[in-house]
BATOR-479192 format. One line per field, with one value per residue (C-alpha): z, y, x; residue in three letters. Coordinates in steps of 0.1 Angstrom, whole numbers, always signed. Example, Ala and Ser with C-alpha at 12.3 -4.5 7.8 and 13.67 -1.06 7.14 Angstrom:
% BATOR-479192
z = (+78_+71)
y = (-45_-11)
x = (+123_+137)
resn = (ALA_SER)
END
This chain:
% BATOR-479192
z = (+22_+49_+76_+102_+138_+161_+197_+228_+247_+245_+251_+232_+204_+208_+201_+172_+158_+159_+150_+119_+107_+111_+83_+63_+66_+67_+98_+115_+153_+163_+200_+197_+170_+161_+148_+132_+111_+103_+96_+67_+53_+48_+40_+13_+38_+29_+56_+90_+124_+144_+186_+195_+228_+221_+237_+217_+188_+192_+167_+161_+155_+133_+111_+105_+98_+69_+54_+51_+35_+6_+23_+10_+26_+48_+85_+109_+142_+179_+211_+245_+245_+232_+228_+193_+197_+198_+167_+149_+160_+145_+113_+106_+109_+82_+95_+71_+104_+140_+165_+203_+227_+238_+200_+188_+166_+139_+133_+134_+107_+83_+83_+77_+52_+33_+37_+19_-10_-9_-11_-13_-42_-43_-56_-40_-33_-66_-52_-65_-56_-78_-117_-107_-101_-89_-92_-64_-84_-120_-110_-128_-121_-144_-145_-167_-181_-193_-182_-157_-164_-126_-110_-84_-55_-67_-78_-38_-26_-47_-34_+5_-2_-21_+16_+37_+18_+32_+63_+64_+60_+69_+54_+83_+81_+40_+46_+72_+51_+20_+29_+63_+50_+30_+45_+52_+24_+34_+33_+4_-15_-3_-18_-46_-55_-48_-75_-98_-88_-96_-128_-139_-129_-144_-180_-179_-169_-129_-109_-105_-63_-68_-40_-13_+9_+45_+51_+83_+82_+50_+23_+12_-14_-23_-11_-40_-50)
y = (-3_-29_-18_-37_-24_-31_-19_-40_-17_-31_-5_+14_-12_-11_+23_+24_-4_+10_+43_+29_+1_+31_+45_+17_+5_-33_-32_-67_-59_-82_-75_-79_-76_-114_-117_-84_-99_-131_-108_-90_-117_-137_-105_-75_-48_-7_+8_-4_+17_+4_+8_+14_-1_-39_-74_-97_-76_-35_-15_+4_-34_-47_-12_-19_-58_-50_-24_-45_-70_-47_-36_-6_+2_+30_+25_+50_+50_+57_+62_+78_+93_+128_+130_+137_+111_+85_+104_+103_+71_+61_+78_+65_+28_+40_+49_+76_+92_+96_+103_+106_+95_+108_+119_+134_+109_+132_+142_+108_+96_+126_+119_+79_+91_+110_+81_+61_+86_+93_+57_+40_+50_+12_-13_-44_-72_-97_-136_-164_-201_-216_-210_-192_-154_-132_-99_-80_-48_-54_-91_-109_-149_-166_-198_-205_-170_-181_-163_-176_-167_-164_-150_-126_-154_-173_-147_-140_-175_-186_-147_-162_-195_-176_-157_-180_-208_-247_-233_-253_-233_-247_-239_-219_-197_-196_-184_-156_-146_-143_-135_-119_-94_-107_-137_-165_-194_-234_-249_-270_-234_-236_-269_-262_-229_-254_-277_-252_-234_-268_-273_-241_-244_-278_-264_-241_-272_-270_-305_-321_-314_-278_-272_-299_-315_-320_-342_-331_-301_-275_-264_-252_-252_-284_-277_-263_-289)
x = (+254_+269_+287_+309_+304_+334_+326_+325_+309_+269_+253_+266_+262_+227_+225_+244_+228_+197_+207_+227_+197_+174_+192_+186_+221_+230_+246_+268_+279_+314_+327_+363_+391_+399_+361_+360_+391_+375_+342_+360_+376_+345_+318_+325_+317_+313_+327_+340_+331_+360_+363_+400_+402_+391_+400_+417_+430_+431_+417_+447_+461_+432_+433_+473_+466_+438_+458_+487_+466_+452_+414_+410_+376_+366_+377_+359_+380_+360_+380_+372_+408_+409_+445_+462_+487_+458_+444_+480_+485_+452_+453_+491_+472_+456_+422_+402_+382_+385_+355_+361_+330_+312_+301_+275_+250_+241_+279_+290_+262_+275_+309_+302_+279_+312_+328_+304_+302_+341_+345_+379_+405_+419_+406_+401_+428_+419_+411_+430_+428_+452_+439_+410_+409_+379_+380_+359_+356_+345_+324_+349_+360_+383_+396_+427_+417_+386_+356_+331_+295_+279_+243_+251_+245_+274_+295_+288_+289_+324_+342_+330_+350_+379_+379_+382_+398_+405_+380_+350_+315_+285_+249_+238_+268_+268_+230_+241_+268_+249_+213_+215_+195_+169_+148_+167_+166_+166_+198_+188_+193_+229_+234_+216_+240_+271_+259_+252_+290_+307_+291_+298_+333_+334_+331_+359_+383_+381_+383_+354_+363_+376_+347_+348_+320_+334_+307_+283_+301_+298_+321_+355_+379_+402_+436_+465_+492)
resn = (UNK_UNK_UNK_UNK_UNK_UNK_UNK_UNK_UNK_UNK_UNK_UNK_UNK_UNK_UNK_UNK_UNK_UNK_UNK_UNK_UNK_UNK_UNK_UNK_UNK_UNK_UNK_UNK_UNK_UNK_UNK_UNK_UNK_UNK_UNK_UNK_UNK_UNK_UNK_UNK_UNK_UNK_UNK_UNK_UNK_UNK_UNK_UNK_UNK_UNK_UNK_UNK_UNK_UNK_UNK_UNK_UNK_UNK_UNK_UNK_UNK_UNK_UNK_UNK_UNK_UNK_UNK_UNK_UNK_UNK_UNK_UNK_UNK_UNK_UNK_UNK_UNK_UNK_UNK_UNK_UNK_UNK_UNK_UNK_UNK_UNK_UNK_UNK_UNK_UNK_UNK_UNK_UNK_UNK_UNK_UNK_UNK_UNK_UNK_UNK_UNK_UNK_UNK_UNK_UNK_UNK_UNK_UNK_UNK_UNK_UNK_UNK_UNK_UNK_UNK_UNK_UNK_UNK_UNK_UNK_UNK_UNK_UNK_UNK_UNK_UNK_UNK_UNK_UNK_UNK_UNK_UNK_UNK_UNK_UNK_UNK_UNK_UNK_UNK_UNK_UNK_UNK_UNK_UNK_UNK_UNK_UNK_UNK_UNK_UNK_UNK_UNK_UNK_UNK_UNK_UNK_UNK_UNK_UNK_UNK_UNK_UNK_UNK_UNK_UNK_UNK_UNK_UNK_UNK_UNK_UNK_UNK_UNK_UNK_UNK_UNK_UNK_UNK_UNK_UNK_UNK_UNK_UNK_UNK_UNK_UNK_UNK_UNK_UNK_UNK_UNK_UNK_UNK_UNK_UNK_UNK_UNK_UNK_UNK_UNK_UNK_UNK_UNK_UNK_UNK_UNK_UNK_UNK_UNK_UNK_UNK_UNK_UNK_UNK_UNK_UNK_UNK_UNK_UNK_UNK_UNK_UNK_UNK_UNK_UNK)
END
């Protein structure tokens, strides 16, 4: 499980970190709403523990902006107000939990754990990039309705372009994206599941450039006509 830890509090990062990894959870740690955004756009995450009081974007903010845009995922709200108009106003954002600090640890890691097993009752938002569609939930990709055949890592690696579209990825954030925790590959694994990707996509009648090479840069997808 992969969890997204918003809190820009450090300290109290740390210890959730390490309280969270000890639980064998994949944990990323992001210190203000803007990156937690771009975070969930680019990774498939399980849950999100989400601080309310953040610079940049607020959590109550950032929990409005994914709903509206179809994450479905369990949000887990933290705040060191104790008031229930924080708690409505959180909930109504469309958070699925609210914790005030100081919280206890143990309680905290059982209601993420209900989270996990309640899970989400949407689906995920289905990716399209002109012809193509990717389906998040069933590991489906067609292109002009015919199915793609994919290994995991590129199923993986063509949803993180889908994501982030005419961005440019390099290797080194393709390989943090996709392997962050396993050991890290060399980048000539990255180029070698791009190649692979293209030809795939080539067979099913995608352009030969459906995946661009910004050269010195990284990867993203060609821009729709």
């Amino acid at each position: 499980m992969r969890i997204l830890l918003v809190e820009d509090n450090a300290r109290l990062a740390e210890a959730l970190l390490e309280a969270l990894t000890d639980q064998l959870y994949v944990v990323d740690v992001v210190k203000d709403g803007e990156f937690a955004w771009d975070q969930v756009k680019a990774i498939a995450y399980d849950l999100i523990l989400l601080d309310v009081m953040l610079p940049k974007l607020d959590g109550i903010s950032l929990c409005q902006r994914l709903r509206h845009h179809g994450y479905s995922l369990p949000i887990l709200m933290l705040t060191a107000r104790d008031t229930s108009t924080d708690k409505v106003n959180g909930l109504d954002a469309g958070a699925d939990d609210y914790v005030v600090k100081p919280f206890d640890l143990q309680e905290l890691l059982a209601r993420i754990r209900a989270l996990l097993r309640r899970g989400s009752s949407a689906s995920p938002p289905i990716l399209t990039w002109g012809k193509l569609l990717l389906n998040p939930s069933t590991y489906e990709v067609t292109y002009l309705d015919v199915p793609l055949q994919l290994t995991p890592k590129e199923f993986s690696l063509l949803e993180l372009l889908l994501r982030n579209g005419r961005r440019v990825l390099s290797r080194a954030v393709i390989i943090d994206s996709l392997w962050k925790s396993e050991s890290p590959p060399e980048e000539d694994t990255v180029k070698a599941h791009i190649k692979s990707l293209r030809h795939k996509l080539r067979t099913v009648a995608a352009p030969e450039d459906f995946i661009e090479t910004v050269h010195g840069l990284g990867y993203r997808l060609k821009q729709l006509s």
